[in-house]
C-alpha positions as CSV (number, residue, x, y, z in Angstrom):
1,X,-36.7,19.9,0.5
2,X,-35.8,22.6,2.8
3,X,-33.2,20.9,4.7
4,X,-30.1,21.5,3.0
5,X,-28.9,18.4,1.8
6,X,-25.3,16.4,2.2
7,X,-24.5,16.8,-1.2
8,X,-25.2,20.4,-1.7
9,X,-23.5,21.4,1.3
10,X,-20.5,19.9,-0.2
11,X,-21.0,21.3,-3.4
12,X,-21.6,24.8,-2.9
13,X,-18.7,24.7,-0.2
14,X,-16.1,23.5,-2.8
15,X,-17.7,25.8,-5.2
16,X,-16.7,28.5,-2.8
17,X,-13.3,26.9,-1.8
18,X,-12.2,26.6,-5.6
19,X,-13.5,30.5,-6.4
20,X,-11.3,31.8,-3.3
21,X,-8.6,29.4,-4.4
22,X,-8.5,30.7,-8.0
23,X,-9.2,34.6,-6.9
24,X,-5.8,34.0,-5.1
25,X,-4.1,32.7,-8.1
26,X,-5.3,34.8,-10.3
27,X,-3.2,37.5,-8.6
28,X,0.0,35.7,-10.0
29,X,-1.2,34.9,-13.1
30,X,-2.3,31.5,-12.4
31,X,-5.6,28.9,-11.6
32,X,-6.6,26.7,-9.0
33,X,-6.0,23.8,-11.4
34,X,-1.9,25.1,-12.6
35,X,-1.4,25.5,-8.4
36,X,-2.7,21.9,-7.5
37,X,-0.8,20.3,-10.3
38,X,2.6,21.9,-9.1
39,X,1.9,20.5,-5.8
40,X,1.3,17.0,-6.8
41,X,4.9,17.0,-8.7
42,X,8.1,16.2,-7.1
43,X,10.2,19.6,-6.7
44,X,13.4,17.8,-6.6
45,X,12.9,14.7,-8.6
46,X,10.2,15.5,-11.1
47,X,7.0,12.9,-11.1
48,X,6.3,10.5,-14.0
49,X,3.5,12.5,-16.1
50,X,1.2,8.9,-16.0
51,X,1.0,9.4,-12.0
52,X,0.3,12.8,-12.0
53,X,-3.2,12.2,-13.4
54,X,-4.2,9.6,-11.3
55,X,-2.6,11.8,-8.3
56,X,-4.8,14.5,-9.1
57,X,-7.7,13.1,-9.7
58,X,-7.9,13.8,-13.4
59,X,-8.7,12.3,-16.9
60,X,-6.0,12.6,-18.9
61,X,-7.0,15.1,-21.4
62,X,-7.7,17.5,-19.2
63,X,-4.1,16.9,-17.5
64,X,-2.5,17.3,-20.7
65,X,-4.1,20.9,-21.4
66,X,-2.7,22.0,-17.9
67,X,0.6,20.9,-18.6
68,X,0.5,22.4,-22.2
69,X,0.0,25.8,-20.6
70,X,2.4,24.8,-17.6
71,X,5.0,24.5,-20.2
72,X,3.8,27.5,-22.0
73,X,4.5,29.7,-19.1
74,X,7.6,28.3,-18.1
75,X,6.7,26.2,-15.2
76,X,7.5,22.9,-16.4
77,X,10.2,21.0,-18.3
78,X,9.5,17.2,-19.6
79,X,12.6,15.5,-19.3
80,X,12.6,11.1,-20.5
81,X,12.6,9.1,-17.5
82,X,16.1,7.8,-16.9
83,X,14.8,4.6,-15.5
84,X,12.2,4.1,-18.4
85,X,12.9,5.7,-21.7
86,X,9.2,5.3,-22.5
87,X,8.0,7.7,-20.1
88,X,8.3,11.5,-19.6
89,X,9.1,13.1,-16.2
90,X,7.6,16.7,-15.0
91,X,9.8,18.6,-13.7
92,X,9.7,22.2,-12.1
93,X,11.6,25.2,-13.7
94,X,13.1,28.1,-10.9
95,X,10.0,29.4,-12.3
96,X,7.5,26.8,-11.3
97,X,9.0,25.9,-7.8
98,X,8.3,29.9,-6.7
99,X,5.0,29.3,-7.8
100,X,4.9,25.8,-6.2
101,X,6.0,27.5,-2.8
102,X,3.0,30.4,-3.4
103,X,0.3,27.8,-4.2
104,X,1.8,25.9,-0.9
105,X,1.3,29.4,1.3
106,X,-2.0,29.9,-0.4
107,X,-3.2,26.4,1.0
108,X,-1.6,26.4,4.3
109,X,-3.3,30.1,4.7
110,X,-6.2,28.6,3.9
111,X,-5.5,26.0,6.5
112,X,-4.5,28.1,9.2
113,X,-8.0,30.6,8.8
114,X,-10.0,27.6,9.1
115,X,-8.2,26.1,12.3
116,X,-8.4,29.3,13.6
117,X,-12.7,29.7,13.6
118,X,-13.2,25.9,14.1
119,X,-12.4,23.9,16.9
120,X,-10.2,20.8,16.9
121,X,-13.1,18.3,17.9
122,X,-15.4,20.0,14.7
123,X,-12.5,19.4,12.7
124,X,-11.6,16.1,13.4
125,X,-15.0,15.0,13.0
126,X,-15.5,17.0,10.0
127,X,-12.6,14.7,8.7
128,X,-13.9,11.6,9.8
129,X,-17.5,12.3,7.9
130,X,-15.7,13.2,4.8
131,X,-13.5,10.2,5.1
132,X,-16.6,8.0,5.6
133,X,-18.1,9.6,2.7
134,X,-15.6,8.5,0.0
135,X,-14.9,5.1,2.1
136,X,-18.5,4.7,0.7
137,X,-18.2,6.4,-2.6
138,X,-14.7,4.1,-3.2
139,X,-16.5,1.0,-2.0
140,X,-19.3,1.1,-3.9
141,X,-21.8,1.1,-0.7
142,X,-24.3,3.7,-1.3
143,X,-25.9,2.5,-4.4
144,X,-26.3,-1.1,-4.1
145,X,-29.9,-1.2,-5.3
146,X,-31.2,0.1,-8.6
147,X,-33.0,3.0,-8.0
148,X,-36.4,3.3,-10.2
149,X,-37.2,5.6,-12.8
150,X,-40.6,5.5,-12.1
């Protein structure tokens, strides 16, 4: 195959985006996956910890290990959920809302580079394929026949 394809394009581009993304928070002590968490909870009102997984994207094992260390460091507090004493809330320290406000910067920086070397029309239609693309991941459209061993 020497035309690149769709999927490794995407690949190696995250694989790039999530390096640059945990170069940057390496320089405050941190990792991509500590910065995305803090922006997916609730600064003010915390964020039940069984929404943040599906939020995220994440099993919840592999939540749980984050927000271990996020309470390690001091980011976190888990505080019962007033409305439902069954569940746990997340919610920032001082702490974790400065480093909710860096990861923040680090994304809109990130943003604001890319707007700056591609045009508007690229990026809306860069949009629109990747929307497409998990429209037919979500829907179930792309493998809809077996596909043979042999």
């Amino acid at each position: 195959m020497k035309e690149k394809t769709i999927d490794y394009v995407l690949r190696a581009t995250w694989m790039a985006v999530s390096k640059m993304y945990n170069e940057e928070a390496g320089k405050a002590g941190s990792t991509m996956a500590t910065g995305f968490a803090l922006l997916s909870i609730d600064p003010e009102d915390g964020t039940p910890s069984t929404s943040l997984g599906p939020k995220m994207g994440m099993e919840a094992t592999s939540l749980s290990r984050i927000l271990k260390t996020m309470e390690d460091k001091g980011l976190i507090l888990r505080k019962k959920n007033p409305n439902d004493g069954r569940s746990v809330l997340i919610h920032l320290t001082e702490f974790g809302k400065e480093m909710r406000d860096y990861s923040k910067r680090v994304v809109l920086r990130f943003d604001e580079a890319v707007k700056e070397n591609v045009s508007d029309k690229d990026l809306k239609t860069f949009i629109e394929v990747a929307n497409t693309i998990m429209e037919l991941i979500s829907e179930k459209k792309i493998y809809t026949e077996e596909i043979k061993i042999r």
